[in-house]
matplotlib code that plots the C-alpha trace (Angstrom):
import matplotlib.pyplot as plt

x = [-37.3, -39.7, -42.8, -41.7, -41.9, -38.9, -36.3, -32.6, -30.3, -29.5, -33.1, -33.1, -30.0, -32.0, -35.2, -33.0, -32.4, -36.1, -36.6, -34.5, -36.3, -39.6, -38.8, -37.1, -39.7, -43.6, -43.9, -45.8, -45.4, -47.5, -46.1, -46.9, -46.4, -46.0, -45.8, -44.7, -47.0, -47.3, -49.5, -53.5, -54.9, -55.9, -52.8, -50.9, -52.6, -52.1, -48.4, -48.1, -49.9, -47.6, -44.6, -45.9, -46.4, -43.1, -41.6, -44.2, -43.5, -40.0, -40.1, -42.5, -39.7, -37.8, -40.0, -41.5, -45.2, -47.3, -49.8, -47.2, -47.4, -49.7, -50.2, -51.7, -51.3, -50.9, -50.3, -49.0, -50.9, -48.4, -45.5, -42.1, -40.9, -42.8, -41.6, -42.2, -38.7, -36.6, -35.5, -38.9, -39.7, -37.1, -37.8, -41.6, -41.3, -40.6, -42.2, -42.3, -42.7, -45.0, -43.9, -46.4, -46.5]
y = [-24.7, -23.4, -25.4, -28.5, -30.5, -32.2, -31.6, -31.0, -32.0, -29.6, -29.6, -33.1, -33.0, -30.6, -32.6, -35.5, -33.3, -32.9, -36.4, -37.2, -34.5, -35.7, -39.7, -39.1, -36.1, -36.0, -32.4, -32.6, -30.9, -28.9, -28.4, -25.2, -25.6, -21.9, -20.5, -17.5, -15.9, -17.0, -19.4, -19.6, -19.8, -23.0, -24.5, -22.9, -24.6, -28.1, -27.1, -25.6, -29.2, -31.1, -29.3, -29.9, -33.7, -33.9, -32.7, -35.6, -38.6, -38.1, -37.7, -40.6, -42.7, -41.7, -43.4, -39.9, -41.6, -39.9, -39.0, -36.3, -34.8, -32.7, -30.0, -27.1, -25.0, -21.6, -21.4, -17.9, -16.7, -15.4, -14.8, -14.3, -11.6, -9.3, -8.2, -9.7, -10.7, -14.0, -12.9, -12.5, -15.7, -18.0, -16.9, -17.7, -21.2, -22.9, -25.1, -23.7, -25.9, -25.2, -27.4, -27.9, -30.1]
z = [-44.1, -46.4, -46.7, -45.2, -42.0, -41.9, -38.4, -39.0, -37.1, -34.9, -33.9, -33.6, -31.5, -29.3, -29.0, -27.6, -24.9, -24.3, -24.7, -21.9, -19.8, -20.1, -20.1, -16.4, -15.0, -14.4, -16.9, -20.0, -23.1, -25.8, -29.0, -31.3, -34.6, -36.7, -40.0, -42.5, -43.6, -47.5, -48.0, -47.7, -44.4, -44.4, -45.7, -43.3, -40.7, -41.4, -42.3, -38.5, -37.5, -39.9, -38.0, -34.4, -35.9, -36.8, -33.4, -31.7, -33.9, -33.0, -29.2, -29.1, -31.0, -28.4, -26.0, -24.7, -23.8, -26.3, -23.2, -22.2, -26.0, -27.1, -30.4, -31.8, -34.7, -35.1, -38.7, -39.5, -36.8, -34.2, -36.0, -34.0, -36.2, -38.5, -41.7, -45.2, -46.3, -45.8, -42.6, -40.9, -42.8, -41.1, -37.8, -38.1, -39.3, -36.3, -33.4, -29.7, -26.4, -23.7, -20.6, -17.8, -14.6]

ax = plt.figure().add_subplot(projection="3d")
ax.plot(x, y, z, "-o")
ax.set_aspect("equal")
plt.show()
């Protein structure tokens, strides 16, 4: 949602599933937290980090050992969709995953 941190869930569902994944395997996981692009620079920042937060706190409650978890964010930097509407919007606020062994 727009200018909040805060996982739904159906995302929440879905990180359950990672969760599991990386309590049973050896992988590690870096989380990227991203941005629209309204907003300063600098606020979207620590809104990408407060995302990729978010997505950590919760694994970790889910016994994920925080070693495993790491984050970045992009801010508004590398949006998934360009455009300057709603529907650009949505698909730029958003956390990716970056697995690695």
């Amino acid at each position: 949602a727009f200018d909040s941190s805060t996982l739904s869930p159906t995302f929440r569902g879905r990180l359950m599933e990672i969760a599991d994944y990386l309590k049973q395997s050896q992988s590690s996981i870096q989380i990227e937290g991203h941005c629209d692009e309204r907003g300063t620079i600098e606020y979207n920042l620590a809104l990408g980090e407060r995302r990729a937060q978010s997505v950590k706190n919760f694994l970790v409650s889910m016994a994920v050992d925080r070693s495993k978890v790491t984050t970045i964010s992009y801010g508004e930097e590398r949006p998934a969709a360009e455009g300057h509407k709603e529907a650009a919007w949505k698909m730029n606020r958003r956390a990716e995953f970056i697995f690695s062994r």
